[in-house]
C-alpha positions in Angstrom: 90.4 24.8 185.8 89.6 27.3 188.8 92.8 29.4 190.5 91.7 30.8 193.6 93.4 33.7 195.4 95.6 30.9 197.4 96.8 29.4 194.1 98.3 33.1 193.1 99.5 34.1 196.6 101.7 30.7 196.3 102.7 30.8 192.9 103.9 34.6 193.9 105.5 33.6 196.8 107.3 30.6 194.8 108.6 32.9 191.9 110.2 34.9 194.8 111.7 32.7 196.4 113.5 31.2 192.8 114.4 34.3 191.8 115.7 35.5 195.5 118.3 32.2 194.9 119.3 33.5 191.7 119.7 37.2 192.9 122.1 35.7 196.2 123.8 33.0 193.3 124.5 36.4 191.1 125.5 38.5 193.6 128.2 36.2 195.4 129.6 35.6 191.5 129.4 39.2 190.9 131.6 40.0 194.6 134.4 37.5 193.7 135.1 38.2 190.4 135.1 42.0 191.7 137.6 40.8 194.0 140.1 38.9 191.1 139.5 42.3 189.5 141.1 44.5 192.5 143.2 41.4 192.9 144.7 41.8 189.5 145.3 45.4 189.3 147.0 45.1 192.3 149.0 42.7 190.9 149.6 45.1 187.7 150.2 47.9 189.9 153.4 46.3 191.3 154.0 45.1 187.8 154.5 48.6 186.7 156.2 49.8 189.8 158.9 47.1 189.6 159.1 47.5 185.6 159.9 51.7 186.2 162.2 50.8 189.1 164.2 48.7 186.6 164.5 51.2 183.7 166.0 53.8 186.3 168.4 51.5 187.3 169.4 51.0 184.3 169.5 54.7 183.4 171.5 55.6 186.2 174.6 53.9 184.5 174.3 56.7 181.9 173.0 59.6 184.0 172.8 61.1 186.9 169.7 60.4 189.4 167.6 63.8 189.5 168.0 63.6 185.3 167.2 59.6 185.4 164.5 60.7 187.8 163.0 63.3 185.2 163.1 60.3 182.6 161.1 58.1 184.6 158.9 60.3 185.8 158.4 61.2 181.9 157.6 57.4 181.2 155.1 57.1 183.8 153.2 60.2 182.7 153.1 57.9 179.2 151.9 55.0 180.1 149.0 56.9 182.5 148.1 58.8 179.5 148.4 55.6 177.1 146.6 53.8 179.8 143.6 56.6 179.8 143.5 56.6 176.2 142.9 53.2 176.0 140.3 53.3 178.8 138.4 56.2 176.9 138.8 54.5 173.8 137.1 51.2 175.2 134.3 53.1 177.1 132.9 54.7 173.7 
């Protein structure tokens, strides 16, 4: 069997064009599930907000608001620390 330069130049070009597909395929399935990612933090951001606004609520029947202020402000230094300690724990 004889290739000729022709046969290579279109195989080449063929193999580029599948594998341009596959890079536009993977990149649009990499962008949304980026997007559900910021999506969800989002979401957990205001999860977290709505949780700490609760607890000083309910602290403020027992306290008064600068010391259930210090409290909550004490919790959310917690969980960030917690949070980065998980995240550093993950990334080893």
């Amino acid at each position: 069997m004889k290739t000729t330069i022709s046969d290579l130049v279109i195989a080449f070009f063929d193999l580029v064009e599948a594998e341009g597909r596959t890079l536009r395929h993977m990149t649009i399935r990499v962008g949304i599930g980026l997007s559900c990612v910021i999506i969800a933090m989002l979401i957990g951001i205001a999860a977290v907000a709505f949780f700490l606004w609760a607890v000083y609520q309910l602290i403020l029947i027992w306290l008064s608001p600068p010391v259930a202020a210090l409290l909550m402000s004490l919790l959310a230094l917690t969980l960030a620390l917690a949070t980065l300690g998980v995240a550093k724990w993950l990334t080893r």
